[in-house]
PDB file of N, CA, C and O in Angstrom:
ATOM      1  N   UNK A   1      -6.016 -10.250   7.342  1.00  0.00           N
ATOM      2  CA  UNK A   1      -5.359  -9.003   7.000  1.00  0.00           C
ATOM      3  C   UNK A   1      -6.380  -8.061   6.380  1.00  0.00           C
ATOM      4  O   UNK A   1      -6.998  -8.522   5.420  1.00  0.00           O
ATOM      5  N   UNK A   2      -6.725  -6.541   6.852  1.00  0.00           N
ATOM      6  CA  UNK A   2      -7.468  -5.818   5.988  1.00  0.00           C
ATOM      7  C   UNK A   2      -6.691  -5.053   5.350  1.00  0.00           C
ATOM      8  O   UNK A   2      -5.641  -4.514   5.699  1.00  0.00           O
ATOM      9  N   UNK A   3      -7.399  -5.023   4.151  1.00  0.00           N
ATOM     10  CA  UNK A   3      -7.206  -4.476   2.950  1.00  0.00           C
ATOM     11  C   UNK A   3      -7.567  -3.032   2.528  1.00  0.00           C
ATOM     12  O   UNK A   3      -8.747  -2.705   2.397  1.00  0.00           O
ATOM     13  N   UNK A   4      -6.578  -2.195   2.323  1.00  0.00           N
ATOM     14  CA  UNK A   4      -7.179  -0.646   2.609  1.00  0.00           C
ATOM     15  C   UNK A   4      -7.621  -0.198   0.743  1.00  0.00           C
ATOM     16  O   UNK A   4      -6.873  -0.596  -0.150  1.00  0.00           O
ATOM     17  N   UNK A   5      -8.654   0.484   0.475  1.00  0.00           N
ATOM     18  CA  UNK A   5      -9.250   0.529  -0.284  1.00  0.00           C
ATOM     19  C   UNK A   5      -7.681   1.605  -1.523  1.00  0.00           C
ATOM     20  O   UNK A   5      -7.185   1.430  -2.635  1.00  0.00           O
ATOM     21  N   UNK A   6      -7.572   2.291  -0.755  1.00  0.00           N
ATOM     22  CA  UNK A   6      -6.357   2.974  -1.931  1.00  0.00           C
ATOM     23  C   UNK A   6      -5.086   1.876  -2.252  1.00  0.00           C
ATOM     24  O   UNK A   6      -4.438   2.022  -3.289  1.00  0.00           O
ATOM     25  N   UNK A   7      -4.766   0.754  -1.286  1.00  0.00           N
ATOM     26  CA  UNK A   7      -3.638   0.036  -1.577  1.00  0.00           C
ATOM     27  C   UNK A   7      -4.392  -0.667  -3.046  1.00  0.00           C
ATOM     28  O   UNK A   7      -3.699  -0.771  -4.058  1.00  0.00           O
ATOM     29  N   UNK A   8      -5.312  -0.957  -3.049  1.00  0.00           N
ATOM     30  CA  UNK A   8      -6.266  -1.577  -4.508  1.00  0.00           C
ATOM     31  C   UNK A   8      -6.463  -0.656  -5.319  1.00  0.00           C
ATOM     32  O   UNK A   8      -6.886  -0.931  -6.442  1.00  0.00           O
ATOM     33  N   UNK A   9      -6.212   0.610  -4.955  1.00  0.00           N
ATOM     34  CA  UNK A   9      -6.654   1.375  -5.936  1.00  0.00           C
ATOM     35  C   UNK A   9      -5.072   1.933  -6.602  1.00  0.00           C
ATOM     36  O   UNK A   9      -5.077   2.720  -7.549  1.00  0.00           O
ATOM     37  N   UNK A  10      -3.822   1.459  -6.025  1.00  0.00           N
ATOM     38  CA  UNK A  10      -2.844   2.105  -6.078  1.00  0.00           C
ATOM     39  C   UNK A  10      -2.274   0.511  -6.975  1.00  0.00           C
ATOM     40  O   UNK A  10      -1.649   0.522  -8.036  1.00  0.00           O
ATOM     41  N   UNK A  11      -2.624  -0.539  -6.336  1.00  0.00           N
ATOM     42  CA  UNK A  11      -2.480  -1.803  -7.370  1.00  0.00           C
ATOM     43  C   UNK A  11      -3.158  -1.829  -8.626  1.00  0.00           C
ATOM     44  O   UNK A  11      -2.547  -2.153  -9.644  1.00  0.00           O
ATOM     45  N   UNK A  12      -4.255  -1.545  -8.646  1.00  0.00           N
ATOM     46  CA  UNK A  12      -5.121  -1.472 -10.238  1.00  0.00           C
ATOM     47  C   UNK A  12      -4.295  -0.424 -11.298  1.00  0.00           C
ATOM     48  O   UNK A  12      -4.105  -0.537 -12.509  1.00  0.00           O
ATOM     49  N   UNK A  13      -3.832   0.770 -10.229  1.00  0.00           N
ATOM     50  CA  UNK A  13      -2.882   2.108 -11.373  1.00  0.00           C
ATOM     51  C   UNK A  13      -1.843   1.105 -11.671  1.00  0.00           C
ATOM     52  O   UNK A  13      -1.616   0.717 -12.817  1.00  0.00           O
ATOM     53  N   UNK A  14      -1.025   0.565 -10.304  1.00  0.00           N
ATOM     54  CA  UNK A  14       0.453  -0.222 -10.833  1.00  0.00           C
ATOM     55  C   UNK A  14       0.393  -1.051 -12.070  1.00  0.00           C
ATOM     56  O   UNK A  14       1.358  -1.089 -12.833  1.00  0.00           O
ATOM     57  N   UNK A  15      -0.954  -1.870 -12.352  1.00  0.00           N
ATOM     58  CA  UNK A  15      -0.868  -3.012 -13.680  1.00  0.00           C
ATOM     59  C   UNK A  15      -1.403  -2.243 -14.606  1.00  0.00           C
ATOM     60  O   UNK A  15      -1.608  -2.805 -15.681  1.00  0.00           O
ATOM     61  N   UNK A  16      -1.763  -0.858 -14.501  1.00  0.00           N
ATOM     62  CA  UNK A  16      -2.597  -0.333 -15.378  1.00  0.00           C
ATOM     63  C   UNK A  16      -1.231   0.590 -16.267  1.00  0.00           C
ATOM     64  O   UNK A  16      -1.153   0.973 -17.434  1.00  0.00           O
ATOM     65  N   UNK A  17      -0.055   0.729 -14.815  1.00  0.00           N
ATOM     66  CA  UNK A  17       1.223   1.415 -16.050  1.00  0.00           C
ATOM     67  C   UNK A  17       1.792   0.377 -16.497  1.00  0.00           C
ATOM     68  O   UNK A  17       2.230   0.508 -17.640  1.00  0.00           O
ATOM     69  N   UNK A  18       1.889  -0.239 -16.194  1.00  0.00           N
ATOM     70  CA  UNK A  18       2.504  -1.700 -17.233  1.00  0.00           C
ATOM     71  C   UNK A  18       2.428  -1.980 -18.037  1.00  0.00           C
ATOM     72  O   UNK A  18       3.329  -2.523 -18.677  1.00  0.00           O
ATOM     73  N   UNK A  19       0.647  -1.618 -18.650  1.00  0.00           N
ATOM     74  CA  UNK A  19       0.582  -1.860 -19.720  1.00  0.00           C
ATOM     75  C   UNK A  19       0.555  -0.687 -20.696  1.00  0.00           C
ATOM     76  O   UNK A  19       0.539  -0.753 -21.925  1.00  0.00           O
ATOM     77  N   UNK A  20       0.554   0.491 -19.855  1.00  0.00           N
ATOM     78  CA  UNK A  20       0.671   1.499 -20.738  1.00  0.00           C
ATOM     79  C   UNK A  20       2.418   1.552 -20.829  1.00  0.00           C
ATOM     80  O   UNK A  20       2.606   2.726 -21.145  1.00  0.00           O
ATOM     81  N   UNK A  21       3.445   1.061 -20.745  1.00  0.00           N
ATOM     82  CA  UNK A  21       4.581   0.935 -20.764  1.00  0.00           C
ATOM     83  C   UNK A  21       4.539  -0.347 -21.929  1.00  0.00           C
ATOM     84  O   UNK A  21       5.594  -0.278 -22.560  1.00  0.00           O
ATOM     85  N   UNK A  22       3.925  -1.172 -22.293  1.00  0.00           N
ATOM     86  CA  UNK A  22       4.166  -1.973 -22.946  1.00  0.00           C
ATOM     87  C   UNK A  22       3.478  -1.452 -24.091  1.00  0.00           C
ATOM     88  O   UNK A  22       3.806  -1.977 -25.155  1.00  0.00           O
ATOM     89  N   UNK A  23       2.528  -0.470 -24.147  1.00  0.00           N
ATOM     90  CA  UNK A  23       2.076  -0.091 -25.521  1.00  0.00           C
ATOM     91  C   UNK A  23       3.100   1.201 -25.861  1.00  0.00           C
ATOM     92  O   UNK A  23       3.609   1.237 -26.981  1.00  0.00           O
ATOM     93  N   UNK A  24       3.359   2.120 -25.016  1.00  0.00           N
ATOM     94  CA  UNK A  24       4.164   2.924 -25.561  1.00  0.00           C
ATOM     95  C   UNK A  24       5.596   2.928 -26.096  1.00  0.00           C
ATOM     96  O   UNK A  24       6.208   3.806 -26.702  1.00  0.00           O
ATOM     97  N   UNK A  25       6.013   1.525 -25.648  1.00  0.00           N
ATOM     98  CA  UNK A  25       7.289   1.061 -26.246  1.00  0.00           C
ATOM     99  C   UNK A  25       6.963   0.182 -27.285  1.00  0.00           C
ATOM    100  O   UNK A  25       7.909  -0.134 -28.007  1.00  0.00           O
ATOM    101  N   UNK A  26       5.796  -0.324 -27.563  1.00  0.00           N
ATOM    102  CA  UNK A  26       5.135  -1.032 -28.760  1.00  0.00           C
ATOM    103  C   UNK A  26       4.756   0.516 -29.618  1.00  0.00           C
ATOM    104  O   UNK A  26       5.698   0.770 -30.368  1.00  0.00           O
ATOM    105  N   UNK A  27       4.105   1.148 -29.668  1.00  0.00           N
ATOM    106  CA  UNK A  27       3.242   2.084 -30.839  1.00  0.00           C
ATOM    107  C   UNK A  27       3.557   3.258 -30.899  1.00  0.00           C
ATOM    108  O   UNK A  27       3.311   3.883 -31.931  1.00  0.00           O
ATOM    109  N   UNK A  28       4.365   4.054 -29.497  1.00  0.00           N
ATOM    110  CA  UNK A  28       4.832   5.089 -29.448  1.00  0.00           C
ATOM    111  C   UNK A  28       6.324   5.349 -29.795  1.00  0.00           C
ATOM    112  O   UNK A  28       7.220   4.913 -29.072  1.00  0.00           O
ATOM    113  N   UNK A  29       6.588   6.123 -31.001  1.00  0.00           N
ATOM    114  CA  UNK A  29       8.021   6.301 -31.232  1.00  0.00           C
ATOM    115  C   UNK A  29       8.637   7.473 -30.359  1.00  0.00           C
ATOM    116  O   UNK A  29       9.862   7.487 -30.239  1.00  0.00           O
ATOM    117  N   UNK A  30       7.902   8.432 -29.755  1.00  0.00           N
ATOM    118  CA  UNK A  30       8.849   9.460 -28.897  1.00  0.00           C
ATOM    119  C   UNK A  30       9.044   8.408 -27.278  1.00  0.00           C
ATOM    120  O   UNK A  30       8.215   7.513 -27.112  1.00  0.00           O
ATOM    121  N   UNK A  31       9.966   8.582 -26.381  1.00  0.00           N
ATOM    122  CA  UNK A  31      10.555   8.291 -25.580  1.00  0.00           C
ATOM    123  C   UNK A  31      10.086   8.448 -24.068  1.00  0.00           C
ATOM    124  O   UNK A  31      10.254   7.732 -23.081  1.00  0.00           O
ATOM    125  N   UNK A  32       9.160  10.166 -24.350  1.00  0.00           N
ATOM    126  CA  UNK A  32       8.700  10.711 -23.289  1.00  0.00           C
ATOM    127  C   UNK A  32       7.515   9.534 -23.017  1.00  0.00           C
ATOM    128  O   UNK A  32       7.849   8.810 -22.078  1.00  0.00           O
ATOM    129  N   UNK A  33       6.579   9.271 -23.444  1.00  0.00           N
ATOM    130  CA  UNK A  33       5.492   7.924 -23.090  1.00  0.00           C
ATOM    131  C   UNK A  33       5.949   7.137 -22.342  1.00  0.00           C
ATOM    132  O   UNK A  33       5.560   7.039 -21.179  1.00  0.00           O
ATOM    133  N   UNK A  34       6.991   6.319 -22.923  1.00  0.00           N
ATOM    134  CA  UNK A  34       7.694   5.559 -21.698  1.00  0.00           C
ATOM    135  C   UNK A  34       7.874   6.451 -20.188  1.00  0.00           C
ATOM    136  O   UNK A  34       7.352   6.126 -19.122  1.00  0.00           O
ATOM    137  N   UNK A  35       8.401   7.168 -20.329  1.00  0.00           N
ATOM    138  CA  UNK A  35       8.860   7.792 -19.192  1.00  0.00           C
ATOM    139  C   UNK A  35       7.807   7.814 -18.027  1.00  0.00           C
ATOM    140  O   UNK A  35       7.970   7.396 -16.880  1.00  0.00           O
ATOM    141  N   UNK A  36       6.252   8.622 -18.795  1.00  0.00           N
ATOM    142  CA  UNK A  36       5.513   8.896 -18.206  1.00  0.00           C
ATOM    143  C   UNK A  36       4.771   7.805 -17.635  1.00  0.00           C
ATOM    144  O   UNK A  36       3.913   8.153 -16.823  1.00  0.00           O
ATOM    145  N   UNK A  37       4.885   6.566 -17.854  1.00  0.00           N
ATOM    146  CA  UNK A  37       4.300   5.206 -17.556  1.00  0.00           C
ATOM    147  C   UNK A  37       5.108   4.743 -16.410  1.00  0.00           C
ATOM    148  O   UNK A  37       4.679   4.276 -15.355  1.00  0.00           O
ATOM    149  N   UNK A  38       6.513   4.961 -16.811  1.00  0.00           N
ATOM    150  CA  UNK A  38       7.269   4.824 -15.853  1.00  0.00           C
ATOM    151  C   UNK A  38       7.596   4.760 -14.352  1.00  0.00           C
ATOM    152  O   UNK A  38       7.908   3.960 -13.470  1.00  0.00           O
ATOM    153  N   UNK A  39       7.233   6.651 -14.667  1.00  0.00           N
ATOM    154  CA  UNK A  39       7.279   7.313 -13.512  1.00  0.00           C
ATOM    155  C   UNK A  39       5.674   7.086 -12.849  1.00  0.00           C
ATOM    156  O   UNK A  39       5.669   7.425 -11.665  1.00  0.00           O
ATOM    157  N   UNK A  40       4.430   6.634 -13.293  1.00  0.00           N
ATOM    158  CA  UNK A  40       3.581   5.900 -13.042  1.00  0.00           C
ATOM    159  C   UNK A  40       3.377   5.735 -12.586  1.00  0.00           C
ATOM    160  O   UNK A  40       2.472   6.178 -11.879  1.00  0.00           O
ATOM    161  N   UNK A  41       4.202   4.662 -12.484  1.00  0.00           N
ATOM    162  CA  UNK A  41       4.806   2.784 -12.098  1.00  0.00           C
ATOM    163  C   UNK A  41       5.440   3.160 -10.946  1.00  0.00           C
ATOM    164  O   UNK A  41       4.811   2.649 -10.020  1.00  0.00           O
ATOM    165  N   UNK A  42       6.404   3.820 -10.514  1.00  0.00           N
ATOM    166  CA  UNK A  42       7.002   3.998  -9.521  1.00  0.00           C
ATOM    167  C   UNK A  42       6.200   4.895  -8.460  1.00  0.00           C
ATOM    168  O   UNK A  42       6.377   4.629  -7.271  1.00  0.00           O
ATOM    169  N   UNK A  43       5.596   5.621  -8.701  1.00  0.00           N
ATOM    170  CA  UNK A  43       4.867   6.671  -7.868  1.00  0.00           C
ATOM    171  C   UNK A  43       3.578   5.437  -7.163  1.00  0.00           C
ATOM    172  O   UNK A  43       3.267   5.201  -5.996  1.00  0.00           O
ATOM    173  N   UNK A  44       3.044   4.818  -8.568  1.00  0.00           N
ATOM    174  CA  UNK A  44       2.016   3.691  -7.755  1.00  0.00           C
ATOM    175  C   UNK A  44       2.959   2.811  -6.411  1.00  0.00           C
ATOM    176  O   UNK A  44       2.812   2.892  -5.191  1.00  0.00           O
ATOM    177  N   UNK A  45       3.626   2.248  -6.969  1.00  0.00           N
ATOM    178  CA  UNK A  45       4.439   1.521  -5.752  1.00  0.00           C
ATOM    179  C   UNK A  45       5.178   1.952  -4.661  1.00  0.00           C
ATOM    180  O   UNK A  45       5.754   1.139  -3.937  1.00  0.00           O
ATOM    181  N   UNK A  46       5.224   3.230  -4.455  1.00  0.00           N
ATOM    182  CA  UNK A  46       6.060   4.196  -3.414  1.00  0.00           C
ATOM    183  C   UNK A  46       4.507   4.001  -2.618  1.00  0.00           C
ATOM    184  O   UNK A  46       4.284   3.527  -1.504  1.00  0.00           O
ATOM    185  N   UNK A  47       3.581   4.535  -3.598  1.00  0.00           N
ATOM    186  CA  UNK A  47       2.184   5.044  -2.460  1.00  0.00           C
ATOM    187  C   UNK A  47       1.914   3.770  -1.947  1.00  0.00           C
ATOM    188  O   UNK A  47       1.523   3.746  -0.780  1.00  0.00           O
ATOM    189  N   UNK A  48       2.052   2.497  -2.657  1.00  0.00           N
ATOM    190  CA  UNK A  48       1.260   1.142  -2.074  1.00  0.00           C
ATOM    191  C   UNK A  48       2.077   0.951  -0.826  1.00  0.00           C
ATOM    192  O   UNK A  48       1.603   0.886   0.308  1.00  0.00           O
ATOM    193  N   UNK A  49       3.679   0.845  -1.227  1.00  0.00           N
ATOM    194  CA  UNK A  49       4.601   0.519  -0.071  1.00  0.00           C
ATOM    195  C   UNK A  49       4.207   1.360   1.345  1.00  0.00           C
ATOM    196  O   UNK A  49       4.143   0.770   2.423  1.00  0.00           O
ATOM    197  N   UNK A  50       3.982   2.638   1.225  1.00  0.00           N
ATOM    198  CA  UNK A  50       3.472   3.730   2.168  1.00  0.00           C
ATOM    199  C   UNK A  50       2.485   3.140   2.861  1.00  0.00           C
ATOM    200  O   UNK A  50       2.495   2.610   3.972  1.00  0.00           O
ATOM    201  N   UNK A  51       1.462   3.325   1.915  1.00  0.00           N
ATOM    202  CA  UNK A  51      -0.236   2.467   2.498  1.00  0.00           C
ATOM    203  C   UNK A  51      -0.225   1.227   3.307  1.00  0.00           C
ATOM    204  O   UNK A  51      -0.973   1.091   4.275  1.00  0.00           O
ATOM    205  N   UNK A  52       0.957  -0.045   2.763  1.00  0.00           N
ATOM    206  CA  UNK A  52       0.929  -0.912   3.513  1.00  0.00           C
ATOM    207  C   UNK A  52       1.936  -1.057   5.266  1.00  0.00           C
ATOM    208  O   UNK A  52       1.937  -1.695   6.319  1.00  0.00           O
ATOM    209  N   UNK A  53       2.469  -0.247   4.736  1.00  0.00           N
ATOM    210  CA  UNK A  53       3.446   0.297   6.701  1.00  0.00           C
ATOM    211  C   UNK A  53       2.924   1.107   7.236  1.00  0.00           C
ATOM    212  O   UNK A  53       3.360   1.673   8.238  1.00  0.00           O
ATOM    213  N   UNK A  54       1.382   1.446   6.416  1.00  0.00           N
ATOM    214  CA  UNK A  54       0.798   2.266   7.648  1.00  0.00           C
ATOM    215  C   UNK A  54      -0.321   1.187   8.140  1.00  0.00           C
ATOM    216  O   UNK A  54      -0.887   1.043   9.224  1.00  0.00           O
ATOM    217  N   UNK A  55      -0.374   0.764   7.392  1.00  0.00           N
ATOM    218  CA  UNK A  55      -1.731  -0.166   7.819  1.00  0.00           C
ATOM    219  C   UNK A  55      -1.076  -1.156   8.352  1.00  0.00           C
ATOM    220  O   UNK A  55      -1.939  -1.991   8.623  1.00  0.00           O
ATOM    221  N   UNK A  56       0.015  -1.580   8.683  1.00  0.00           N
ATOM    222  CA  UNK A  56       0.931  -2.587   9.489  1.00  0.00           C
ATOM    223  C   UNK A  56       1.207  -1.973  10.430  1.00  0.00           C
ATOM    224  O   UNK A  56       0.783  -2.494  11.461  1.00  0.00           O
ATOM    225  N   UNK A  57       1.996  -0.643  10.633  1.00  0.00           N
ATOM    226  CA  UNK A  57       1.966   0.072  11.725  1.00  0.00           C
ATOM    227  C   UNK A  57       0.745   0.392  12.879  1.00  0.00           C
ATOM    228  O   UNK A  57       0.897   0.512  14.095  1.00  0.00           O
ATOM    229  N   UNK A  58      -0.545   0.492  12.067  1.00  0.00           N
ATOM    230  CA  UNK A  58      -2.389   0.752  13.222  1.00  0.00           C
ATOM    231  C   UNK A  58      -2.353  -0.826  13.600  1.00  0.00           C
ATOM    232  O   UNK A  58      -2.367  -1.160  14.785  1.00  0.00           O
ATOM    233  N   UNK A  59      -2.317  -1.598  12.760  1.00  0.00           N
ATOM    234  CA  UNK A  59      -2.444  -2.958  13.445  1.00  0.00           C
ATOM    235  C   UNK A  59      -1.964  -3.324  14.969  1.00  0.00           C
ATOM    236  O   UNK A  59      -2.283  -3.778  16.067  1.00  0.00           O
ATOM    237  N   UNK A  60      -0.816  -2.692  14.049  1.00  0.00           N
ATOM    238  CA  UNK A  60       0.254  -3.402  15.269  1.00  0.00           C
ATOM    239  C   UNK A  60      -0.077  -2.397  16.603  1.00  0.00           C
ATOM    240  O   UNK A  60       0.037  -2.930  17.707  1.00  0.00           O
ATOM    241  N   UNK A  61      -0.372  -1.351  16.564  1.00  0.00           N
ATOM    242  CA  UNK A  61      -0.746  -0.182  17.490  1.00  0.00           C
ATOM    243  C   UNK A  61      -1.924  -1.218  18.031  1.00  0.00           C
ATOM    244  O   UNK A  61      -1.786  -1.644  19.178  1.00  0.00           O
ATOM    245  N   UNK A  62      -2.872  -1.568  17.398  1.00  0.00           N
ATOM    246  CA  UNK A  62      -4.696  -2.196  17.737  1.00  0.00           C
ATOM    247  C   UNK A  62      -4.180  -2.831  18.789  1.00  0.00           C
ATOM    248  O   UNK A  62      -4.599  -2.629  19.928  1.00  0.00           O
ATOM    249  N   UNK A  63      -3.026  -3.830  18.457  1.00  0.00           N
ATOM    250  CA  UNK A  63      -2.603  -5.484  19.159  1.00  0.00           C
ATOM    251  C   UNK A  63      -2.135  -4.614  20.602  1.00  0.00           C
ATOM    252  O   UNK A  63      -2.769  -4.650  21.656  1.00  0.00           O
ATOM    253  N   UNK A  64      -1.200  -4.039  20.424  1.00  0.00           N
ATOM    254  CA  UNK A  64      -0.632  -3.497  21.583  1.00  0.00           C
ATOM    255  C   UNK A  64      -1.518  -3.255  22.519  1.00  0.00           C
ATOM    256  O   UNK A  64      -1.321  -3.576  23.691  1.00  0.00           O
ATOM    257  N   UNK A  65      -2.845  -2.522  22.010  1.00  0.00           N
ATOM    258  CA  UNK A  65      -3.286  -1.675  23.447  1.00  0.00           C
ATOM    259  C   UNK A  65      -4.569  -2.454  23.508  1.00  0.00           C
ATOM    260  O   UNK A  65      -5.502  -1.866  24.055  1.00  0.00           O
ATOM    261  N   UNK A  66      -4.846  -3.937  22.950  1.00  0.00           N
ATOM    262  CA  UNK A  66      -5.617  -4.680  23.439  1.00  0.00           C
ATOM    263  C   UNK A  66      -5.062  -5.493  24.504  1.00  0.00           C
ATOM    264  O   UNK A  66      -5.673  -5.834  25.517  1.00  0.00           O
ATOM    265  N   UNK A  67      -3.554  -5.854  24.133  1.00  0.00           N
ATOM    266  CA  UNK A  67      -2.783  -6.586  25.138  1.00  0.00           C
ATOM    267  C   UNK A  67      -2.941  -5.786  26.525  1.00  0.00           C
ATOM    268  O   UNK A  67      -3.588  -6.324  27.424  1.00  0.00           O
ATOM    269  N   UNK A  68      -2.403  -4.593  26.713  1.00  0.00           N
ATOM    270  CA  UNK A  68      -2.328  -3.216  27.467  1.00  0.00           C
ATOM    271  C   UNK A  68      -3.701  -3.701  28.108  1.00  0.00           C
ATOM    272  O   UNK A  68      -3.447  -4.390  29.096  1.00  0.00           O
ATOM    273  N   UNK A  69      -4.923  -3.593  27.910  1.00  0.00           N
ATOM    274  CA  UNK A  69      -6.294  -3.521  28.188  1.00  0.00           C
ATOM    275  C   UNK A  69      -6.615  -4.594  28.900  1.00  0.00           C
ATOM    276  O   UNK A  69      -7.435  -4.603  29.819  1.00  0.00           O
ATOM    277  N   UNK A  70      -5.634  -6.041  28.279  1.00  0.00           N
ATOM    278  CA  UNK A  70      -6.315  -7.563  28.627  1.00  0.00           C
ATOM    279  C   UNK A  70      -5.351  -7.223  30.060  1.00  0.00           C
ATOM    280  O   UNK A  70      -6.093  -7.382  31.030  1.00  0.00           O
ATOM    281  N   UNK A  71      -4.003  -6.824  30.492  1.00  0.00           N
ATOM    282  CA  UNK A  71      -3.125  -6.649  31.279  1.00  0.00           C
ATOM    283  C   UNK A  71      -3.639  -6.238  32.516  1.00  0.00           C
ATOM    284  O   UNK A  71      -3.235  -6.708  33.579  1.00  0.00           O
ATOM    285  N   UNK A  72      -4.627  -5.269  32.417  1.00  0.00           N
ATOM    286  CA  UNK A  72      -5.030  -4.621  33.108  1.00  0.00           C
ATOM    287  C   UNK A  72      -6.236  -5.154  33.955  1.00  0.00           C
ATOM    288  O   UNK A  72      -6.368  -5.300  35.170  1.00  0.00           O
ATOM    289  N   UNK A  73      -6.982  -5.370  33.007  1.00  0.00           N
ATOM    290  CA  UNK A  73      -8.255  -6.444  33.322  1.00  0.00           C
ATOM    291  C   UNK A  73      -7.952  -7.775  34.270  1.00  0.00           C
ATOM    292  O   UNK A  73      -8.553  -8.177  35.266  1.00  0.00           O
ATOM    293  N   UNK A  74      -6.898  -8.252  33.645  1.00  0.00           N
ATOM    294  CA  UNK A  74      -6.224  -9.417  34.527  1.00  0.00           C
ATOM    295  C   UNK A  74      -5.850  -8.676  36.130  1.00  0.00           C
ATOM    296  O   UNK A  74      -6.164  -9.280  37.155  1.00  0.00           O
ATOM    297  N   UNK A  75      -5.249  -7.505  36.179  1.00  0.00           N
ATOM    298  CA  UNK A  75      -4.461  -7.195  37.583  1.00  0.00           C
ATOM    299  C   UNK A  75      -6.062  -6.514  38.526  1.00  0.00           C
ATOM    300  O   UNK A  75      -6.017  -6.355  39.745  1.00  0.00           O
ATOM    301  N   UNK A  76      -7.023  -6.274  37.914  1.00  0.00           N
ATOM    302  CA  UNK A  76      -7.702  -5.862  38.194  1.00  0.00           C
ATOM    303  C   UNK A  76      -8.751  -7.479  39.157  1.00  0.00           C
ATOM    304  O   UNK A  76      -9.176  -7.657  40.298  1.00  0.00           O
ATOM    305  N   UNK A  77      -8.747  -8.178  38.044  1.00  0.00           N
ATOM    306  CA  UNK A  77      -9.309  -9.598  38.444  1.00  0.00           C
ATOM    307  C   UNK A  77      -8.546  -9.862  39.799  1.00  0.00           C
ATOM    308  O   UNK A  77      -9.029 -10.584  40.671  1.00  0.00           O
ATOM    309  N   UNK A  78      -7.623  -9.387  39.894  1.00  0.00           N
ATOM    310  CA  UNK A  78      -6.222 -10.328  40.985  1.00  0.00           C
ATOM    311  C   UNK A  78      -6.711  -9.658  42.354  1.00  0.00           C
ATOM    312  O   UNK A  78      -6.563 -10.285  43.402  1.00  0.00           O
ATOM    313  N   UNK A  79      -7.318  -8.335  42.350  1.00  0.00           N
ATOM    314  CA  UNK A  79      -7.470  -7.703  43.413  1.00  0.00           C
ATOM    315  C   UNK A  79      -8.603  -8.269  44.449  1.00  0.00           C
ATOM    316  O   UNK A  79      -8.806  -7.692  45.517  1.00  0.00           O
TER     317      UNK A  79
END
């Protein structure tokens, strides 16, 4: 499986609001901190989820039109 360089970079933000969610509900008394860790947190995992159905989607495109290619090659052999 390759690994696309922003899905790692969108995983390192995801554990990186976690813990800013665990300090701002530890040390921060206003409410908004949380929030902003939060919303973070969710924006990291929308983009990872994105990143990874696209990079599942080219794959799956690669497979197809190698099959397509081997298909061809074969009917071509037959002649």
């Amino acid at each position: 499986m390759k690994i696309n360089a922003m899905q790692v970079v969108r995983l390192i933000l995801m554990v990186l609001a976690i813990a800013g969610i665990i300090y701002a509900i530890e040390y921060v008394p206003q409410g908004i901190a949380v929030w902003f860790w939060v919303a973070l947190l969710g924006i990291g995992f929308v983009g990872l989820l994105y990143t990874f159905r696209l990079t599942q989607r080219r794959l799956k495109a690669e497979r197809q039109d190698a099959a397509r290619r081997e298909k061809r090659r074969n009917r071509r052999t037959k002649r």
